[in-house]
C-alpha positions as CSV (number, residue, x, y, z in Angstrom):
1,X,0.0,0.0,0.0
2,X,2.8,2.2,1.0
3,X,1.8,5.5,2.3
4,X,4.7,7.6,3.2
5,X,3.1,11.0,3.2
6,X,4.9,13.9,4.1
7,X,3.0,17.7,5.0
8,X,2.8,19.8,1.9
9,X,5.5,22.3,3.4
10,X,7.6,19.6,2.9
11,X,7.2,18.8,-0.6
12,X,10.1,21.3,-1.8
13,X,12.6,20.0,0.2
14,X,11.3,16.1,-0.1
15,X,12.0,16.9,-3.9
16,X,15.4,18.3,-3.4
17,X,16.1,15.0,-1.4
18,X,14.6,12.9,-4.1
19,X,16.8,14.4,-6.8
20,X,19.8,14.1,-4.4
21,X,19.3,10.4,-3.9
22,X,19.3,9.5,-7.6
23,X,21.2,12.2,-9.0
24,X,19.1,13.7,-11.4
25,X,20.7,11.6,-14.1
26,X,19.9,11.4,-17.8
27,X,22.6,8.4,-18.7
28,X,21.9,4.8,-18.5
29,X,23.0,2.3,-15.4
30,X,25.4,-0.2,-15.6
31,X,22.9,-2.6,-15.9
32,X,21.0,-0.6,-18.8
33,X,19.7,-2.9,-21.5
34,X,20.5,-2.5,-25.2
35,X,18.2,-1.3,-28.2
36,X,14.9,-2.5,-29.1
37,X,13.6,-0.1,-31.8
38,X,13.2,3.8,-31.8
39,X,9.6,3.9,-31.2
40,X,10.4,6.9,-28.5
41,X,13.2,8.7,-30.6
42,X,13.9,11.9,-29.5
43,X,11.9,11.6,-26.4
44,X,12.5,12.4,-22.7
45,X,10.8,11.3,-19.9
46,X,11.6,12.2,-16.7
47,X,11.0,9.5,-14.4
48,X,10.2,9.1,-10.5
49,X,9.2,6.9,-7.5
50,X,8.3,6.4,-4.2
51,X,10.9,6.2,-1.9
52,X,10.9,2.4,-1.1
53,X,12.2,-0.7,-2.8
54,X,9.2,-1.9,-4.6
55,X,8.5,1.9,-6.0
56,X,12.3,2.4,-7.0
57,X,12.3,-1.0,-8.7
58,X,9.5,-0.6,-11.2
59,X,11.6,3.0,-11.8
60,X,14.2,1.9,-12.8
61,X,12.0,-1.2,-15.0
62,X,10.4,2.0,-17.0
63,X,13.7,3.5,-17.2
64,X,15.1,0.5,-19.1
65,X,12.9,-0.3,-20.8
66,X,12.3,3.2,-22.3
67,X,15.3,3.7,-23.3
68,X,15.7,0.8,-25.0
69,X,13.4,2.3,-27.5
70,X,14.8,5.3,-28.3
71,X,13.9,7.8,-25.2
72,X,16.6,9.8,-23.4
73,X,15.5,9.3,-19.4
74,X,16.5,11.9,-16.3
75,X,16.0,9.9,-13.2
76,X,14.1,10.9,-10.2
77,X,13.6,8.1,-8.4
78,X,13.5,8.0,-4.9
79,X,11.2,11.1,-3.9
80,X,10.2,10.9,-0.2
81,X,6.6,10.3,0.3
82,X,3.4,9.2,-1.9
83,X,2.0,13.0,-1.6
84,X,5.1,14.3,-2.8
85,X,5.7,12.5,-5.9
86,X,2.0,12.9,-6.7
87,X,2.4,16.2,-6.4
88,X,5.3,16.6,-8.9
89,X,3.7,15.1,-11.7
90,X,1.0,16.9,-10.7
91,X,3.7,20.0,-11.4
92,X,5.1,18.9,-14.5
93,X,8.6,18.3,-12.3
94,X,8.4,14.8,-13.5
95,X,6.6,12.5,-16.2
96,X,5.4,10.3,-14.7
97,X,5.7,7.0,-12.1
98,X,4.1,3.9,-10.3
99,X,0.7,4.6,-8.6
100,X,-1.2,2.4,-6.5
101,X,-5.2,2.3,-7.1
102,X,-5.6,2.2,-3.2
103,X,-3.5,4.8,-2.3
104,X,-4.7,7.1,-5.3
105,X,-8.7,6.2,-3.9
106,X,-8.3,6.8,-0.2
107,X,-5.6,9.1,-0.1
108,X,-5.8,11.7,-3.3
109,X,-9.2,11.2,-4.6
110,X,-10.2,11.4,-0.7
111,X,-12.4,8.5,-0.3
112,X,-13.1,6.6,2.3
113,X,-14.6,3.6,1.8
114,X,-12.4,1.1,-0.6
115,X,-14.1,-0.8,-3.5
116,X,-13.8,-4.7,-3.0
117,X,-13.3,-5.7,-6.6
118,X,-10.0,-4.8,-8.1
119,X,-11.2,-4.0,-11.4
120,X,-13.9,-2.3,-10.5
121,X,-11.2,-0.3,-7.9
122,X,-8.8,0.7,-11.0
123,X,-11.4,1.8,-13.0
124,X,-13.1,4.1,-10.4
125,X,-9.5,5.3,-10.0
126,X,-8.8,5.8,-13.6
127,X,-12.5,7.4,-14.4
128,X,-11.6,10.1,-11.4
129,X,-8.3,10.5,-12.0
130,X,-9.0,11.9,-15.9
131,X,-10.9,14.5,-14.9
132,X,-7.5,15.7,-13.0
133,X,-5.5,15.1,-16.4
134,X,-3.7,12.1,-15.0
135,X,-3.9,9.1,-16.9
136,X,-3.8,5.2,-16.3
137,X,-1.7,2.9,-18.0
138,X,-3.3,-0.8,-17.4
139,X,-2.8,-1.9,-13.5
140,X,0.1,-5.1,-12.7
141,X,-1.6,-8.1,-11.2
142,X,0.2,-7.8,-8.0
143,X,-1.4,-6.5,-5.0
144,X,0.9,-4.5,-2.6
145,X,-2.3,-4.2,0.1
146,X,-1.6,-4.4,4.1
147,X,-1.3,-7.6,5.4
148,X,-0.1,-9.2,8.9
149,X,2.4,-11.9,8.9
150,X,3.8,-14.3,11.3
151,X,6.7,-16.2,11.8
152,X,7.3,-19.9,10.4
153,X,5.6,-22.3,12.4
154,X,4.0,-20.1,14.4
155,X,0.8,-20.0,12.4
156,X,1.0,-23.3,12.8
157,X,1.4,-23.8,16.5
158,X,-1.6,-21.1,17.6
159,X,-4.1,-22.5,14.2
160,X,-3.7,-18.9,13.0
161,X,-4.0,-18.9,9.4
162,X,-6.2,-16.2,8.7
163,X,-7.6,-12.8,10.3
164,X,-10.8,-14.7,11.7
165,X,-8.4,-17.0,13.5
166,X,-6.7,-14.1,14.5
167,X,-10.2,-12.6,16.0
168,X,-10.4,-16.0,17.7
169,X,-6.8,-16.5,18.7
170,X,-7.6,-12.5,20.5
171,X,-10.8,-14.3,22.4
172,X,-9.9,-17.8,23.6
173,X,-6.1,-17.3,24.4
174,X,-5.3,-12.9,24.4
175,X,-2.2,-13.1,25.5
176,X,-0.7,-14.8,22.4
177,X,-2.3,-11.8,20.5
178,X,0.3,-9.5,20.3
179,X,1.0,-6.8,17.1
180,X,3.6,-4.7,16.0
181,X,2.5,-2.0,13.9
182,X,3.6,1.5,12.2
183,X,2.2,4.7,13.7
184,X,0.4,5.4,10.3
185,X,-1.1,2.4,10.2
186,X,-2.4,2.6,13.5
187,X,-5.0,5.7,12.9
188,X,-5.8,4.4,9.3
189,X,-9.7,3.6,8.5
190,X,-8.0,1.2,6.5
191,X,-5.3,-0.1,8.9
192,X,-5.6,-1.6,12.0
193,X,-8.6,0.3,13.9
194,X,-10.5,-0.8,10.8
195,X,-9.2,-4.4,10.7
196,X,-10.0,-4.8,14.6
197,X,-13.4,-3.5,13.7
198,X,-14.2,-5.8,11.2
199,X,-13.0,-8.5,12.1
200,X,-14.1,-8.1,15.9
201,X,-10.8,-8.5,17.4
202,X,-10.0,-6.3,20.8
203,X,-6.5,-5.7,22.0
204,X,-5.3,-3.9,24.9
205,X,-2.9,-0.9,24.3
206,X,-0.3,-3.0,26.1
207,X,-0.3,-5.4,23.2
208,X,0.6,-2.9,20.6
209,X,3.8,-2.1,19.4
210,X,4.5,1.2,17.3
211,X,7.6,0.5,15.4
212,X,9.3,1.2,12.1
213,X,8.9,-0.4,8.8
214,X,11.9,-2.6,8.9
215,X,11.8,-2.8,12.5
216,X,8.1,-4.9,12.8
217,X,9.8,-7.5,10.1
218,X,12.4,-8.5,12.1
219,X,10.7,-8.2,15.5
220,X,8.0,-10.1,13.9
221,X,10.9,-13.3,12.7
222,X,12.2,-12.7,16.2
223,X,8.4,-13.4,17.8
224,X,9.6,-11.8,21.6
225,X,8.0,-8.2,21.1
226,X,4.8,-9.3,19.0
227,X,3.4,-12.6,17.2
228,X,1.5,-10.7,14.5
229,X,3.6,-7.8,12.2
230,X,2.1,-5.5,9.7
231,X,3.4,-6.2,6.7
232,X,3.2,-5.3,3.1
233,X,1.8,-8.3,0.8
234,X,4.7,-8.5,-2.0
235,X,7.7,-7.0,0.6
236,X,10.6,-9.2,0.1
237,X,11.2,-9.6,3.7
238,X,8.7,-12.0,4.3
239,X,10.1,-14.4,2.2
240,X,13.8,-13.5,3.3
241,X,12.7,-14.0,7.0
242,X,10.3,-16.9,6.5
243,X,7.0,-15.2,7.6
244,X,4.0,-16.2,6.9
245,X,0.9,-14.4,5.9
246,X,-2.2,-14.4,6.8
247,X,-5.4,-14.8,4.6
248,X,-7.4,-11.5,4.8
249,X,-10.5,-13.9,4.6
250,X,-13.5,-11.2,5.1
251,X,-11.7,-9.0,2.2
252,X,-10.9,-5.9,4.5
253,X,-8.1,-4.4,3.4
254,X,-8.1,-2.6,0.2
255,X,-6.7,-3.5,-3.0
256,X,-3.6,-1.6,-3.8
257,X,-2.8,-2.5,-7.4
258,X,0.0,-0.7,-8.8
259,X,-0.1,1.2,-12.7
260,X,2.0,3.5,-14.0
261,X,0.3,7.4,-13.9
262,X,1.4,10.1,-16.1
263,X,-0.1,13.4,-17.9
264,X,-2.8,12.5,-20.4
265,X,-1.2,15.1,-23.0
266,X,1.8,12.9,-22.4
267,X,0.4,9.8,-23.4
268,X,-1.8,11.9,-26.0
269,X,1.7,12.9,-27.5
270,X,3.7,9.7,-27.3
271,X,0.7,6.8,-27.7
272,X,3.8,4.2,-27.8
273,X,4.1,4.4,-24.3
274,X,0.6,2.1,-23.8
275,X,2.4,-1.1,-25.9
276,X,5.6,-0.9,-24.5
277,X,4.6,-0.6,-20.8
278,X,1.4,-2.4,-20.7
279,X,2.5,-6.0,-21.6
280,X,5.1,-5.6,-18.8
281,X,3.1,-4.5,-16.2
282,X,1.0,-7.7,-17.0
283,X,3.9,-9.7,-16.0
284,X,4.5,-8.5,-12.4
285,X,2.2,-10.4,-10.6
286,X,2.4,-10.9,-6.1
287,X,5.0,-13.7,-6.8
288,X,7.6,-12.0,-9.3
289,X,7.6,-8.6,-7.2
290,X,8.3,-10.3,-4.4
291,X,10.7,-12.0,-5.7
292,X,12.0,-9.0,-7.5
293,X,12.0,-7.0,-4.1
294,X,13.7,-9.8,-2.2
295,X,16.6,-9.6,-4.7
296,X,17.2,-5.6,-3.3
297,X,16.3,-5.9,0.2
298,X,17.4,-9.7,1.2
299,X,20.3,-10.2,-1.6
300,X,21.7,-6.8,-1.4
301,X,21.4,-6.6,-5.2
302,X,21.3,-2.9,-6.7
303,X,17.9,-1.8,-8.0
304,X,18.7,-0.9,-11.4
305,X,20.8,-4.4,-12.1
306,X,18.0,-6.9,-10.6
307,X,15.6,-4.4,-13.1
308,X,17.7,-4.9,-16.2
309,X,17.9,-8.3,-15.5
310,X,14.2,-9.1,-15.3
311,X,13.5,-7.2,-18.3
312,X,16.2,-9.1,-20.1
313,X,14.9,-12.4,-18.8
314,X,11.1,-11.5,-19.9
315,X,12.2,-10.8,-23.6
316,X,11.6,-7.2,-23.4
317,X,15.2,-5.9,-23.7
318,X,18.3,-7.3,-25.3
């Protein structure tokens, strides 16, 4: 789902960071891919993300993979916080980037009740989001929603496989129900006061942890400051650290789909973009981004190269 939202005082200096991190660049990585065709001759795209693995990676995918037919890129990955980098393309200060229909729903189209159906979710999205001049590019099958995870064999050991076993586990035995959770995600309609509502699950304050990202995964493997961790659904740490996820069984959570969002005059003026990005995003589906994010945050492996090489491997560079 990845909210990172910063205050809109911040947004200069979130940019300025942004740029920093990635340089501002216009040449291609070391692990750039070679010519397709020149579909996007004498283009230039500047291009951003989030600033989190996931986001960065399918940066640095469009970066490839645009410049392998024909564009000239300036990278601006890396921007601190969804409102920010919304806000720039918003600006013009970049092309265009990675949007999630969930975040784009609750967060900038201000809505607060998610739509169940993921479809129907994008196209909601989409439909609103013309009206601001943004457009759509078709959504990736993987579904970077909220989640809570729990370490191997503990699911197991307490019959906890899903969030009604969960609201179960919190009745007959609420000392094993223990969380550990961001602050964010904490006063969320669609984090955990929702979740506990829905699902009917009541925890003392005691039994809440407020940690960071990174922190709850390993705290979570480590299973001595909480049982249950919030996670996100295609993070490569679960798989790195052997968590297991739970089955959000009653559908709570929204769908958080991710498409890449640009300018409509932008896509009015270079149409291309639709065929050479679409077919791509219908290959990253839960299992391949998770696998692509475990290669970054578990292997150590620089975004641009584990990129490169996944386009390489799907046929769509050389």
């Amino acid at each position: 789902m990845r909210v990172r939202s910063l205050t809109a005082a911040a947004t200069g200096a979130a940019l300025l960071l942004g740029t920093a991190a990635c340089g501002g660049s216009s040449s291609a990585s070391s692990g750039s891919s070679g010519s397709i065709d020149d579909k996007l001759k004498g283009a230039s795209f500047t291009v951003s993300s989030k600033d989190f693995t996931e986001s960065i990676l399918l940066g640095k995918i469009t970066e490839d993979l645009l410049k392998a037919h024909g564009a000239t890129i300036t990278d601006k990955t890396d921007i601190k916080g969804s409102v920010n980098t919304r806000t720039a393309l918003e600006n013009g200060q970049v092309d265009m980037y990675w949007e999630y229909t969930g975040t784009a729903w609750i967060t900038y189209q201000k809505n607060t009740k998610p739509i169940s159906d993921p479809k129907a979710q994008y196209d909601a999205v989409k439909k609103a989001d013309a009206a601001n001049g943004i457009a759509w590019l078709d959504a990736a099958p993987m579904n970077d929603t909220y989640a809570f995870a729990t370490r191997a064999g503990q699911a197991d050991k307490l019959n906890v496989h899903s969030l009604s076993d969960l609201a179960t586990l919190a009745k007959s035995n609420p000392a094993e129900a223990t969380f550990c959770i961001e602050s964010e995600f904490s006063t969320r309609d669609d984090g955990f006061p929702g979740m506990t509502k829905a699902y009917g699950v009541q925890v003392p304050k005691d039994d809440i942890k407020m940690l960071d990202t990174g922190v709850i995964y390993t705290e979570t493997s480590k299973g001595g400051t909480c049982n249950f961790g919030e996670v996100f659904a295609t993070d490569g740490r679960i798989s790195a650290l052997k968590l297991t996820v739970l089955k959000d069984d009653q559908h709570f959570f929204p769908n958080y789909n991710a498409a890449l969002t640009l300018k409509q005059s932008t896509l009015d003026k270079y149409p291309a973009l639709a065929a050479i990005i679409d077919p791509v995003a219908a290959k990253l589906d839960d299992a391949t981004m998770t696998e692509l994010n475990a290669k970054v945050d578990a292997q150590g492996l620089p975004a641009d190269q584990v990129a490169s090489d996944w386009l390489k491997s799907q046929g769509f560079t050389k």
